[in-house]
Residue, then its C-alpha position, 0 to 999 in steps of 0.5 A: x054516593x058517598x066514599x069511604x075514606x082510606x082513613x076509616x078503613x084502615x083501623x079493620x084493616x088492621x084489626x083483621x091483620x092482627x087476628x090472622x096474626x094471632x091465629x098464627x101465633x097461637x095454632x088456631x086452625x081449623x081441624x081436618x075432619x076425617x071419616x072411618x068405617x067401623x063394624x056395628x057390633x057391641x065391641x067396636x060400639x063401646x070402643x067407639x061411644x066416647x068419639x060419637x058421643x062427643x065427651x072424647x075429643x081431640x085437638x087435632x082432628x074431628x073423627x066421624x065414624x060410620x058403622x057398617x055391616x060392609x066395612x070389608x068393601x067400603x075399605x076395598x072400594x076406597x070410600x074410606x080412608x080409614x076403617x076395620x078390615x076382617x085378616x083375610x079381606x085385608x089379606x086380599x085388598x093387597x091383590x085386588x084394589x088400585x091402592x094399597x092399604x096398611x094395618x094400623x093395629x089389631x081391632x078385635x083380638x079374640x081374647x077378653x079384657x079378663x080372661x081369654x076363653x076365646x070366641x073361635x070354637x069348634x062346636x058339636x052336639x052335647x054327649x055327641x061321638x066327637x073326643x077330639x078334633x082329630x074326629x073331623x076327617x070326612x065330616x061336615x063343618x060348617x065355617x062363616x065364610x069360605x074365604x074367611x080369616x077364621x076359616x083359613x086358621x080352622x084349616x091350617x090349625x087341622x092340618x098342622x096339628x093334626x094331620x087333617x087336610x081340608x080336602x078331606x072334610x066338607x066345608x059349609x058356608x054359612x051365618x054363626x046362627x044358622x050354622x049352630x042350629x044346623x047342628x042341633x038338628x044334626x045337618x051339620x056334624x060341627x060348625x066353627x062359629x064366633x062372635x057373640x053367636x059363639x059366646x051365648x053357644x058357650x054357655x048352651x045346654x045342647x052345644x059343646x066345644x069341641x075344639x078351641x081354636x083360640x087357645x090352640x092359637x095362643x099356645x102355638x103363637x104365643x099371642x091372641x088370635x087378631x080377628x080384624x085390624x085398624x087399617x088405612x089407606x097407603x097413600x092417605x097415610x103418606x100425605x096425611x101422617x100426623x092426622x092418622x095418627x091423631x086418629x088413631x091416639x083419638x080411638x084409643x083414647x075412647x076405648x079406654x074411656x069405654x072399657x071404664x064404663x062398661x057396665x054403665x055402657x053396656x045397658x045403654x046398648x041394650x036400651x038402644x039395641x036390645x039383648x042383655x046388658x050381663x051378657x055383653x059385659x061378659x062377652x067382652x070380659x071373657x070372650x073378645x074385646x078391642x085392643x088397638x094394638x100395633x102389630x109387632x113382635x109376637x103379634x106381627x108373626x102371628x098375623x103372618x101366620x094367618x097370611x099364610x094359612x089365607x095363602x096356603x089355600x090360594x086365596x092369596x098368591x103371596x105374602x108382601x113383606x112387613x113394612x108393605x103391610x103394617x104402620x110403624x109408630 
């Protein structure tokens, strides 16, 4: 068997010395790959098309995204240590995990890139009885979740606006599309609806909107209504502060590439998922849209406000401070 001699293995020796020298010296590392839950709809998908698509890219961190239905409880059940949450489910993550988690930001605000014609509307029957919001008492409405963030706004919007507790209206639980067909066929007196349900109702020839919750909100708030946020896990954050906010200056760095593309976007959601390409750029233009923002301010109060209609019901006992609940950039 032949022996290799020290002086033969000395010249790799130090060729691999140098590379590790290098690699220190010029910040070669290898990324920390992180995996968020987004939700599957045209907003998110736009916002989140320039990181799956691979031309948004950061040097810090790679930034998988799964989409699902369920976002609400893989961030309850820890699968994730990034992800949208709805206002409520967030509202009442604070009671029922192991873990706390944090909002980062607004994720869909109920307001358009262009206008804020609002998503979150009370609809009734075209040429129906109905003037005024002020008609619900005693009536049955239809609402897409019992315990819902909208829900919640609906009734402490009705009762701080016009005096209409929500012991003295029937509440019907219930998809967008089913609530809406409901009533067409008059099962239903009205039905709070939103998301893209909402939006082609909008526009409807037997549907009319009886209240807008959204501008009702805004005039009241100052701000548009925040439907979901960004959040992250607490403890995450606290071990991994410079990664989640990579992630987050990632996220926004592809909506803007996605709101720059709209319209080009638009009609590859619809070659992959069908619909119409004109109906979702005006949806986003006009009715809702990503915004990443971080809760302060105006927002903040407004979020709080949610809390408290969410609290106001008991789905919640209480409400923690601030700093427990948003990132502070």
């Amino acid at each position: 068997m032949k022996k290799i001699s020290n002086l033969k293995i000395l010249p790799f020796v130090a060729v691999i010395v140098l590379c590790v020298a290098l690699a220190g010296c010029f910040g070669w590392h290898e990324k920390p790959a992180v995996k968020i839950v987004m939700a599957p709809y045209f907003g998110s998908w736009l916002c989140t098309y320039g990181i799956v698509s691979g031309e948004v890219v950061s040097e810090e961190v790679d930034v998988i995204i799964d989409q699902s239905l369920a976002f609400d409880d893989q961030m309850m059940a820890g699968n994730y240590p990034i992800g949208a949450m709805n206002t409520a489910a967030f509202a009442i993550s604070r009671e029922v995990t192991s873990f706390d988690i944090k909002a980062m930001a607004v994720y869909l605000a109920h307001s358009g890139v262009e206008t804020d014609n609002g998503v979150a509307l009370v609809y009734v029957k075209k040429n129906s009885a109905f003037s005024s919001p002020a008609d619900l008492a005693g009536k049955k409405i239809g609402v897409p979740g019992l315990n819902s963030g909208i829900a919640s706004t609906f009734i402490g919007l009705l009762k701080s606006e016009y005096g209409i507790s929500e012991s003295s209206v029937t509440l019907v639980d219930g998809g967008p599309p089913q609530l809406l067909e409901f009533v067409r066929k008059g099962d239903l007196d009205a039905a709070v609806v939103l998301g893209d349900p909402s939006v082609q109702a909008y526009y409807s020839e037997d549907l009319q909107v009886l209240w807008n919750l959204d501008n009702t909100f805004t005039g009241i708030y100052g701000t548009y209504n925040p439907a979901s946020f960004l959040t992250v896990r607490s403890d995450y954050l606290e071990e991994n502060p410079e990664v989640v906010e990579a992630v987050y200056e990632l996220l926004k760095e592809s909506r803007e590439y996605g709101e720059a593309r709209l319209e080009a976007l638009s009609r590859e959601y619809v070659n992959q998922f069908g619909g119409d390409a004109n109906f979702y750029q005006n949806a986003y233009l006009k009715h809702y849209s990503v915004t990443f923002d971080s809760i302060e301010g105006e927002l903040e109060q407004a979020v709080m406000a949610i809390f408290g209609f969410v609290e106001d019901r008991g789905i919640i006992s209480s409400i923690p401070q601030t700093e427990e609940l948003f990132v502070e950039w």
